[in-house]
C-alpha positions as CSV (number, residue, x, y, z in Angstrom):
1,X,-4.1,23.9,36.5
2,X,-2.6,20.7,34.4
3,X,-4.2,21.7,30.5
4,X,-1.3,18.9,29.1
5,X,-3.1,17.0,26.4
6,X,-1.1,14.1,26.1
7,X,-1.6,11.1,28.2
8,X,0.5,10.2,31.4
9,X,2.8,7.1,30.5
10,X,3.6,4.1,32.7
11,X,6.6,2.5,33.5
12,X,6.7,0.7,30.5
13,X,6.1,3.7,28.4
14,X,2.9,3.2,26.7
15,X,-0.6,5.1,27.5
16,X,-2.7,3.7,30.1
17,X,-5.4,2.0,28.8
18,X,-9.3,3.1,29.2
19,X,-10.7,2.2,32.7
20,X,-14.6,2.0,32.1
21,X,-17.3,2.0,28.9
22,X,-17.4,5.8,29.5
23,X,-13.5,6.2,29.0
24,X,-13.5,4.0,25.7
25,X,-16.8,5.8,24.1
26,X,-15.4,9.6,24.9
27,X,-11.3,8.3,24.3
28,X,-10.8,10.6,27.5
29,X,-7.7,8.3,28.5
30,X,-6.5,8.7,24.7
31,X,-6.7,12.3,24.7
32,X,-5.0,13.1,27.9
33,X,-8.0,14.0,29.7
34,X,-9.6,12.6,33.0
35,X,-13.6,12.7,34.1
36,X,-12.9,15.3,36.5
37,X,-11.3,17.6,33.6
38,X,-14.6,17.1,31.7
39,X,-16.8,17.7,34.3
40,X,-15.1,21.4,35.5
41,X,-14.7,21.9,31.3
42,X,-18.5,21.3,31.1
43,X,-19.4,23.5,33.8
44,X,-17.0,26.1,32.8
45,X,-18.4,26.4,29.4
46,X,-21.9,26.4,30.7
47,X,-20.7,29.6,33.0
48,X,-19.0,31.7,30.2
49,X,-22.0,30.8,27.9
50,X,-24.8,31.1,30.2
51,X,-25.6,34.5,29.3
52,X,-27.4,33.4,26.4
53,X,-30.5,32.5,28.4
54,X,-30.7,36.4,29.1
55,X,-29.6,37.9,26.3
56,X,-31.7,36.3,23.6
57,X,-35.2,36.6,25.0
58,X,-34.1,40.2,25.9
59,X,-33.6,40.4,22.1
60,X,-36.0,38.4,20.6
61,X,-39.2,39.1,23.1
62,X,-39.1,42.7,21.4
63,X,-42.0,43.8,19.2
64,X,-40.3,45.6,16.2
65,X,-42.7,47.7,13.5
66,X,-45.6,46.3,15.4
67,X,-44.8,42.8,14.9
68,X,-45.1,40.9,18.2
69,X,-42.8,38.4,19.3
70,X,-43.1,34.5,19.4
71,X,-43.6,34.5,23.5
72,X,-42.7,35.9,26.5
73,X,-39.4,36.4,27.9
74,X,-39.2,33.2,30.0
75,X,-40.6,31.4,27.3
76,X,-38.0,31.9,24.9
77,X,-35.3,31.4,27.6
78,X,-37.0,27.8,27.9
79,X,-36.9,27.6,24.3
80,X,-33.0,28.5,24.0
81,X,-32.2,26.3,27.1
82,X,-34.0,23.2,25.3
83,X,-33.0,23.4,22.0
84,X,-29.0,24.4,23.0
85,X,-28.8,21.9,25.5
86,X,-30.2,18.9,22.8
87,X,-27.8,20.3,20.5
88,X,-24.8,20.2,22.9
89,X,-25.4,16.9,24.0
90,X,-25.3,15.6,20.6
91,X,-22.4,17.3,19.4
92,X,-20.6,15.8,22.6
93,X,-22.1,11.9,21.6
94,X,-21.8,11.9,18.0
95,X,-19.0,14.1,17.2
96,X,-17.1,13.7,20.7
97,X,-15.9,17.4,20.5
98,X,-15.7,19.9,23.9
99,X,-17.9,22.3,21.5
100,X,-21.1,23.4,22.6
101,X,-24.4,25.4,20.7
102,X,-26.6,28.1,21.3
103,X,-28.4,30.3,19.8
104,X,-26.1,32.5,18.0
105,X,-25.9,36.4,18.8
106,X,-25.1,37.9,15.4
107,X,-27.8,35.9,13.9
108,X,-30.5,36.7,16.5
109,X,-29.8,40.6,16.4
110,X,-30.0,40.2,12.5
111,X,-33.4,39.0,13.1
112,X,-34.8,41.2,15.1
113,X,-33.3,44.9,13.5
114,X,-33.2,44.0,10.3
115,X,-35.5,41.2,9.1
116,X,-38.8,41.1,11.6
117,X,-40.8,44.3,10.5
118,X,-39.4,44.6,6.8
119,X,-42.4,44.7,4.8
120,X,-44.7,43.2,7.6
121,X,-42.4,40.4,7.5
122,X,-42.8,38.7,11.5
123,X,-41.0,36.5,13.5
124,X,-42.2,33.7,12.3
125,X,-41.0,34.2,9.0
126,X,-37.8,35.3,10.2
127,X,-37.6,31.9,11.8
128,X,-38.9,30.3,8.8
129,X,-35.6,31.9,6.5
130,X,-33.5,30.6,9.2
131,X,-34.7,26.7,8.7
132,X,-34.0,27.6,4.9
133,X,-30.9,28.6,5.4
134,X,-29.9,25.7,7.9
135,X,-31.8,23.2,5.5
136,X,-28.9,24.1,2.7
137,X,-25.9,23.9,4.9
138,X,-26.8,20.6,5.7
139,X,-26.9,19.3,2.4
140,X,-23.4,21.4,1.5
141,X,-22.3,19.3,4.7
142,X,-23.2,16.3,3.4
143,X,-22.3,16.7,-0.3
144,X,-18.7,17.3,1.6
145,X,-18.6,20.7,-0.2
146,X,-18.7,22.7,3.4
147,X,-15.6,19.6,4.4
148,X,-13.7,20.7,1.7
149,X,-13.5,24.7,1.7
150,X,-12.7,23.9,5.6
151,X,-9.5,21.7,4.1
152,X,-8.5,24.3,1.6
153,X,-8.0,26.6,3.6
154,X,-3.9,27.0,4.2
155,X,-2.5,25.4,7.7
156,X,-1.3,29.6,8.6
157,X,-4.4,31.2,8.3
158,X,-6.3,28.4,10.7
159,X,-3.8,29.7,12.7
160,X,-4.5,33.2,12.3
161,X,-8.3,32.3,13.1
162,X,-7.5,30.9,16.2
163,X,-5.6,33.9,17.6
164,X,-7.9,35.9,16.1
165,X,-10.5,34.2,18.0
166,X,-8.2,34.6,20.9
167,X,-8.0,38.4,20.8
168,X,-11.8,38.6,20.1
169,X,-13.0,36.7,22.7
170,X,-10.7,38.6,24.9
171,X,-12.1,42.0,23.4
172,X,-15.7,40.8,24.4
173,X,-14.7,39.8,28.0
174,X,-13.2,43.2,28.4
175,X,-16.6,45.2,26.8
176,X,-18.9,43.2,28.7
177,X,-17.5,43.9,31.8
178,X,-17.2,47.5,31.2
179,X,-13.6,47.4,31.3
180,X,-13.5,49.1,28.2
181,X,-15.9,50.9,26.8
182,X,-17.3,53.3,23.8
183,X,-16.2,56.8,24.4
184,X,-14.2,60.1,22.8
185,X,-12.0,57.4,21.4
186,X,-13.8,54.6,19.6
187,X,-12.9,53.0,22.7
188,X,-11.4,53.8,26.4
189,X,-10.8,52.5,30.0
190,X,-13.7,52.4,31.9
191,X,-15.7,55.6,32.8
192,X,-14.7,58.7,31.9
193,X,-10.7,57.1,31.0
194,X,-11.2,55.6,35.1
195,X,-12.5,52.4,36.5
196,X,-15.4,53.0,38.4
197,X,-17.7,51.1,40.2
198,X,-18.1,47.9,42.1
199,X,-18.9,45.4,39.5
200,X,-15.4,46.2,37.9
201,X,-13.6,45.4,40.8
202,X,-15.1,42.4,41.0
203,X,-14.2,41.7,37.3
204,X,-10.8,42.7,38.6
205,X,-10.5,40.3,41.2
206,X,-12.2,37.1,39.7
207,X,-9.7,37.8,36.7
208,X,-6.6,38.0,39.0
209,X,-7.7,35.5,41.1
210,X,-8.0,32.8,37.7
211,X,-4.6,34.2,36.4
212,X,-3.0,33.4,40.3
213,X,-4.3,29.7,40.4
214,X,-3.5,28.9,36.8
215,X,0.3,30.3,37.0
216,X,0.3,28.1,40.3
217,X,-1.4,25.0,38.1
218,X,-4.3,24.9,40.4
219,X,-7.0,22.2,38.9
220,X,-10.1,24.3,37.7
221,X,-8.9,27.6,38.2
222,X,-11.3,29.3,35.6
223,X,-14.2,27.6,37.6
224,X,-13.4,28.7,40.9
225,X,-12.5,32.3,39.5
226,X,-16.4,32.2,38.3
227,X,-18.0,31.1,40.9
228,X,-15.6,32.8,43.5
229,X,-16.7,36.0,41.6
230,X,-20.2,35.2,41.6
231,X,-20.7,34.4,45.1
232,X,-18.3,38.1,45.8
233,X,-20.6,40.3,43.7
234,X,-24.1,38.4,45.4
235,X,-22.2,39.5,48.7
236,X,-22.1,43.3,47.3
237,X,-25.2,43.2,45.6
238,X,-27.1,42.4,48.6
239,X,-25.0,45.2,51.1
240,X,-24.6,48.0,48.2
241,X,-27.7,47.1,46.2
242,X,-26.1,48.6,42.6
243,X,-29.2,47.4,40.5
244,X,-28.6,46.7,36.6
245,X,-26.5,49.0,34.7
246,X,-28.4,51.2,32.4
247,X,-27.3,53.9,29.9
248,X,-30.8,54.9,28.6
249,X,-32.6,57.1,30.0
250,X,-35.9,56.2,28.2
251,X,-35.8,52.7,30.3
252,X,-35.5,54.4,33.7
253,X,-32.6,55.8,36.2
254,X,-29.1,55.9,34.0
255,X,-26.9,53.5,36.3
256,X,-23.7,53.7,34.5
257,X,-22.0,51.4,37.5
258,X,-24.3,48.8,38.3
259,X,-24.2,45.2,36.9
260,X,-24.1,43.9,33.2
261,X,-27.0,41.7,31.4
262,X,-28.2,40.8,35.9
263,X,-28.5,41.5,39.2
264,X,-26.7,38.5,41.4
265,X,-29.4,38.5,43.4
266,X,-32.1,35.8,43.8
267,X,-35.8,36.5,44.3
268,X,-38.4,34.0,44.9
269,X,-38.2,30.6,43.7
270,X,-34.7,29.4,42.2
271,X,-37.1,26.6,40.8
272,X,-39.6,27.6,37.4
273,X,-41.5,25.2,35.6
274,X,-40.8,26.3,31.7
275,X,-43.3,27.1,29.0
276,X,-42.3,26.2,25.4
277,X,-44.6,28.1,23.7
278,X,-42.0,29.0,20.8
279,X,-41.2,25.4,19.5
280,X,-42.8,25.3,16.2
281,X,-43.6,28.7,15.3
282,X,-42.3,29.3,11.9
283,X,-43.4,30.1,8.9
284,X,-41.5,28.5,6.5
285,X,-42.3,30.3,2.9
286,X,-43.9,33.3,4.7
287,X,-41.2,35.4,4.0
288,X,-41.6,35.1,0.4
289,X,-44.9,36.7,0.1
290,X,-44.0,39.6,2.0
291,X,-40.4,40.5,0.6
292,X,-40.0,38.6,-2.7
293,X,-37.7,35.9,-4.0
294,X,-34.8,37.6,-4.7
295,X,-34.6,39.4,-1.0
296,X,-34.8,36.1,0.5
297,X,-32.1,34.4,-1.5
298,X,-30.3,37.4,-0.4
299,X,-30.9,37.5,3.3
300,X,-30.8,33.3,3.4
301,X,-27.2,34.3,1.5
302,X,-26.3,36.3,4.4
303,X,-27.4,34.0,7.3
304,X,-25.6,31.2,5.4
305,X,-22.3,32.8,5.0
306,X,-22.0,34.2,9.1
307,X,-23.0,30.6,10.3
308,X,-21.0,28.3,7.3
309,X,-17.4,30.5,8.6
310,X,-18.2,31.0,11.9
311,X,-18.3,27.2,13.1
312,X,-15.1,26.7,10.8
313,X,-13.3,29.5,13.2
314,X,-15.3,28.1,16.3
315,X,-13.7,24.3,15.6
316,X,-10.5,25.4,14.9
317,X,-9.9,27.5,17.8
318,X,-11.1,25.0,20.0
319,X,-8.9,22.5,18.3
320,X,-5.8,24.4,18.7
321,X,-6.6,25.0,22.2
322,X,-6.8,21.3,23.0
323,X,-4.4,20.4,20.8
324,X,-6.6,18.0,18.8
325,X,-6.2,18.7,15.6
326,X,-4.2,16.9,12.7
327,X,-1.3,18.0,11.0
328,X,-3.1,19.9,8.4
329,X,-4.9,21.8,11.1
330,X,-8.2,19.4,10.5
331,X,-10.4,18.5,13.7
332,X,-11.5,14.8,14.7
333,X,-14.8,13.6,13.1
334,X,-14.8,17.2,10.8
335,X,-18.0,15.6,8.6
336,X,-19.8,15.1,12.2
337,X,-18.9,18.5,13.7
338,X,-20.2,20.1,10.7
339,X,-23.4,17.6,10.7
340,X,-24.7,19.0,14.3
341,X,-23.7,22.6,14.1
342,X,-26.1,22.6,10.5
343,X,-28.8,20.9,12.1
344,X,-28.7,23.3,14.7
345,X,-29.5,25.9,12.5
346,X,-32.6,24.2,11.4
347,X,-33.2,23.5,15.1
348,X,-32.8,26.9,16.2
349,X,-35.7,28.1,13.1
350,X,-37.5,25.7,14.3
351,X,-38.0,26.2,18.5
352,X,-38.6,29.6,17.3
353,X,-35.5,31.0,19.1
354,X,-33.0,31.4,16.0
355,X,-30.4,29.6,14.4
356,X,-28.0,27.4,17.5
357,X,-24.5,27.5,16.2
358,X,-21.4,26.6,18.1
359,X,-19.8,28.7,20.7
360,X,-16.4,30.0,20.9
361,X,-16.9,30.4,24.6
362,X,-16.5,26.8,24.8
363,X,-12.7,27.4,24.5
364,X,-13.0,28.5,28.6
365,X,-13.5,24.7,29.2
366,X,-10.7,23.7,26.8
367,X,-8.6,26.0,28.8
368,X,-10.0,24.3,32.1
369,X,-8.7,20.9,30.5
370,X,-11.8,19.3,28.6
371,X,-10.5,17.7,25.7
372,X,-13.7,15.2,24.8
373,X,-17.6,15.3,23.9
374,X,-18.0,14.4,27.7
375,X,-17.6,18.1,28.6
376,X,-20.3,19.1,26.0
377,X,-22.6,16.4,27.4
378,X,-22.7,17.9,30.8
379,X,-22.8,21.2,29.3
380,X,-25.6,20.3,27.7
381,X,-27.5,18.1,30.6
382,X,-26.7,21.9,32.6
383,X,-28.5,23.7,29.7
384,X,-31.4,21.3,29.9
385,X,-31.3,21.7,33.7
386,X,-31.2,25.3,33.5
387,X,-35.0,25.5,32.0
388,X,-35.9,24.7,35.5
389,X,-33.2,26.6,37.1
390,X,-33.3,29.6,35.2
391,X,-33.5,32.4,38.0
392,X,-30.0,31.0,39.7
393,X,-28.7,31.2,36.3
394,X,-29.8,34.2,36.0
395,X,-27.3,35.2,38.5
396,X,-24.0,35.3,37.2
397,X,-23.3,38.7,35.9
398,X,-21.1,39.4,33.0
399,X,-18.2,40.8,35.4
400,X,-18.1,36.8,37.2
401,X,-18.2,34.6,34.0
402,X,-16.1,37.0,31.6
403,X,-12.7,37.0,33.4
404,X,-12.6,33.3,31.6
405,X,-12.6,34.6,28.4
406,X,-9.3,37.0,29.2
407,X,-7.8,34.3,30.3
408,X,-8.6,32.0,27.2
409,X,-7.8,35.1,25.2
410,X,-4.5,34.9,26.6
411,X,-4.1,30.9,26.0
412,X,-5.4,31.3,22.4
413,X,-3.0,34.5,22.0
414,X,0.1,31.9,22.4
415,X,-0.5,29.6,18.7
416,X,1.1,33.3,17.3
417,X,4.2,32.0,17.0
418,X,3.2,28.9,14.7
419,X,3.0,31.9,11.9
420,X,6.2,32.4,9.9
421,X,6.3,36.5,10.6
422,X,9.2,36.6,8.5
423,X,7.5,35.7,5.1
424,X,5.0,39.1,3.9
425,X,3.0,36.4,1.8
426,X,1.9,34.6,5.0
427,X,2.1,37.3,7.4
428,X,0.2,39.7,5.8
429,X,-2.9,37.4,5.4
430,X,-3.0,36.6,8.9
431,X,-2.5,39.8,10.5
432,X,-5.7,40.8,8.7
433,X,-7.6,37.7,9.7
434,X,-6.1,38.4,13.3
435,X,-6.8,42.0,13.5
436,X,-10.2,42.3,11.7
437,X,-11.7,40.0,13.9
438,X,-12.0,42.2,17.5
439,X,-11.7,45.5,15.0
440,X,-15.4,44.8,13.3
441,X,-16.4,42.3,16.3
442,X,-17.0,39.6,14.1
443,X,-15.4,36.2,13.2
444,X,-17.0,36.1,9.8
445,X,-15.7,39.6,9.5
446,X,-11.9,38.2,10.2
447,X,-12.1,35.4,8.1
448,X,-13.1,36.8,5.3
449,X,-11.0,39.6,5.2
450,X,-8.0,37.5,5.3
451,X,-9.7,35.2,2.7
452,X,-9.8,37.9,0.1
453,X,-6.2,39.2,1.5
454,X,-4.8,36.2,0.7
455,X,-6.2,35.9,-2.8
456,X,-4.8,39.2,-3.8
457,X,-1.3,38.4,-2.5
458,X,-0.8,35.2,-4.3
459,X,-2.1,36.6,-7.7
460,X,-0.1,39.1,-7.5
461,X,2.6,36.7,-6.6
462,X,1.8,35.5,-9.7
463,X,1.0,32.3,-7.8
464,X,-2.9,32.3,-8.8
465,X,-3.2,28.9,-10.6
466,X,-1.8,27.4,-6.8
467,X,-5.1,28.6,-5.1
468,X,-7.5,26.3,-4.3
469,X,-10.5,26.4,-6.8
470,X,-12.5,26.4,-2.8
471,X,-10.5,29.5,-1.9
472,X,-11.6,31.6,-4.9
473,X,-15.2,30.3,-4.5
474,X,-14.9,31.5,-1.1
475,X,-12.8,34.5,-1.2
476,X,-15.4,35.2,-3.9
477,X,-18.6,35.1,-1.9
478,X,-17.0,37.1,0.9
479,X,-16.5,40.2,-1.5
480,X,-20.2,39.5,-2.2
481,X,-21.2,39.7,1.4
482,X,-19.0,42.5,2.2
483,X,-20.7,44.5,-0.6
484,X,-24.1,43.2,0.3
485,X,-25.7,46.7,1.1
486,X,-25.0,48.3,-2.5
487,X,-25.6,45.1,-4.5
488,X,-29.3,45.1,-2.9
489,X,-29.5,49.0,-4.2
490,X,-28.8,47.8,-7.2
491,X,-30.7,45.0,-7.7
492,X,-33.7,48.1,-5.9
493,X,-34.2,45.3,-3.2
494,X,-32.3,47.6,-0.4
């Protein structure tokens, strides 16, 4: 698989010049990249992020405390295709970044356990907070305050996000496949300390299988381990008939070997005309009569700080992957990047299927060689496609699509050796920001950690008038949110 991403030279030693409108607009020729690279890049990241249409109705369709949801199951998968897919394609035209949005996970859990149901609060209102919350990112985005604490941030801790990333991403490919898995030991190897069960080896095989064409450079390796993978465990789903995995007894037979988030199986019509009931439904003060002010501020606080860090991890990542960034560590088009993935928040509130933020699965089609917006385009035209399509979406299980995260894990893993290991005062920082990020399965976590790391090293350093005034502020507001639970005590709005 050829990832380079610098442009092949003629004879006379200059870059070939663009071939069609499409090459010029997306700089594809300029970047190293080809159509076909986009394309696979596009689909790739589609496959690695297509879970999403699952998980987040199976999250969000839950009445909580009584509170009903805002639609059906395949109503809010309609609703998350539509609203991810408008939000992809237009961070691939105006900000021509391989970075695509969805509906984010941490944010969409928050909502449903912790917000919906809180004094009568409902979805609505949930939804409502989130378009707050997006609503002042935006405006930090375009005052250039969210630009600037992105640029303050010192070139070796970007780098610790990004293998931090690495190792996270890595960390979720291994858990969702059941790999790994919670046991005696915070964590252990498959069931019981043994890998059991078909799915696995699937896992097992698509994951060799990607790591045996890319050492042999095999063009869209990470592709053809996914589908390759997907097509195998349809094969042993219809023969063995595993079902879905299942640990809970209250939800029917435990299954502790069958597949994760579906079955790759197909019943019926691949072909569903969506419902988009959910676009609209929000209540945007709502939540204010039900909790008070200073709760919302606070919850609003906490949205704001997971999605304003998260995208700054997300673009770095991705940057480093495809080696576009600058030599301060700074993305193309930064004020544009930051632009879509705000209004995605407010887009997410909106459709009624939380806040859309960007997607470090997208790395999986860096790996694969995108390097331009084209790749988020057709990621994007596939997410719009899939609110048709949603049952043959449906079928790839997470032991198909997450070998590609392992292996971008593993690609990621490599930037460790930009970090001066030698030096405590940058070391130290980043092996916090590297470390806390798959430990507490969070990027926000990560960052912030190695934020506040940071700040105590060079003060006690004596070095404290050299920190960025944006550092502090930050470094600042991450002790807040880490202490979030006994502030609200305190304030007696826990």
């Amino acid at each position: 698989m050829d990832v380079s991403t610098h442009p092949p030279m003629t004879q006379a030693g200059t870059a070939p010049r663009p071939v069609s409108a499409l090459d010029r607009y997306f700089r594809i020729t300029e970047r190293g990249s080809t159509l076909a690279r986009e394309i696979r890049g596009g689909l790739v990241t589609f496959f690695t992020m297509s879970y999403i249409l699952v998980l987040n109705p199976l999250i969000l369709s839950t009445s909580h405390e009584g509170i009903a949801p805002l639609g059906t199951s395949a109503q809010i998968a309609a609703g998350t295709a539509l609203i991810a897919g408008i939000m992809t394609i237009l961070m691939g035209v105006v900000a021509n970044y391989p970075m695509a949005l969805a509906a984010g996970l941490g944010i969409n859990a928050m909502v449903a356990y912790t917000i919906v149901g809180t004094s009568g609060m409902t979805y609505a209102d949930a939804m409502g907070l989130i378009v707050i919350e997006g609503v002042i990112i935006l405006v930090l985005v375009l005052t250039g305050f969210r630009e600037a604490v992105f640029k303050a941030v010192p070139a070796h801790l970007k780098t610790a996000i990004s293998v931090g990333i690495g190792l996270f991403i890595a960390l979720i490919g291994l858990v969702d496949a059941k790999v790994v898995r919670a046991g005696g030991t915070p964590l252990e190897l498959g069931l019981g300390g043994s890998l059991q069960g078909w799915p696995v080896l699937v896992f097992l095989l698509g994951l060799f299988l990607t790591i045996v064409l890319y050492v042999r450079k095999v063009k869209g390796a990470i592709l053809i381990g996914i589908v390759a993978a997907t097509v195998l465990a349809a094969v042993i789903e219809a023969v063995a008939h595993l079902g879905a995995y299942n640990d809970d007894p209250e939800r029917g037979a435990v299954n502790l070997t069958g597949w994760s988030l579906s079955v790759p199986s197909l019943s019926g019509s691949p072909v569903a005309v969506p419902s988009l009931a959910t676009l609209g439904e929000f209540n945007l003060l709502g939540s204010i009569e039900k909790v008070g002010l200073v709760s919302v501020i606070l919850l609003v606080f906490s949205l704001m700080l997971a999605d304003f860090f998260d995208t700054m991890g997300t673009m770095v990542a991705i940057g480093s992957e495809g080696n576009l960034l600058d030599e301060r560590g700074n993305p193309p088009k930064t004020r544009e990047i930051l632009v879509i993935d705000s209004v995605a928040a407010i887009a997410g509130g909106a459709g009624g299927v939380s806040s859309n933020t960007s997607y470090i699965e997208s790395a999986a089609g860096v790996g694969e060689g995108a390097r331009t917006g084209l790749a988020s385009v057709v990621t994007g035209l596939l997410f719009l496609g899939s609110t048709f399509l949603a049952p043959v979406v449906a079928m790839v299980p997470y032991e198909a699509a997450t070998p590609a995260l392992v292996v971008v894990g593993f690609l990621m893993m490599t930037q460790v050796t930009d970090i001066d290991w030698t030096a405590p005062e940058v070391a130290l920082p980043a092996f916090v920001t590297i470390i806390m990020m798959p430990f507490s399965y969070s990027i926000t976590n990560g960052i912030g950690a190695g934020f506040v790391c940071y700040l105590v090293i060079e003060v006690a350093r004596g070095r404290a008038t050299r920190i960025h005034p944006l550092m502090w502020l930050a470094s600042l507001l991450f002790l807040v949110y880490f202490t979030l639970q006994p502030i609200k005590v305190i304030l007696g709005v826990g």
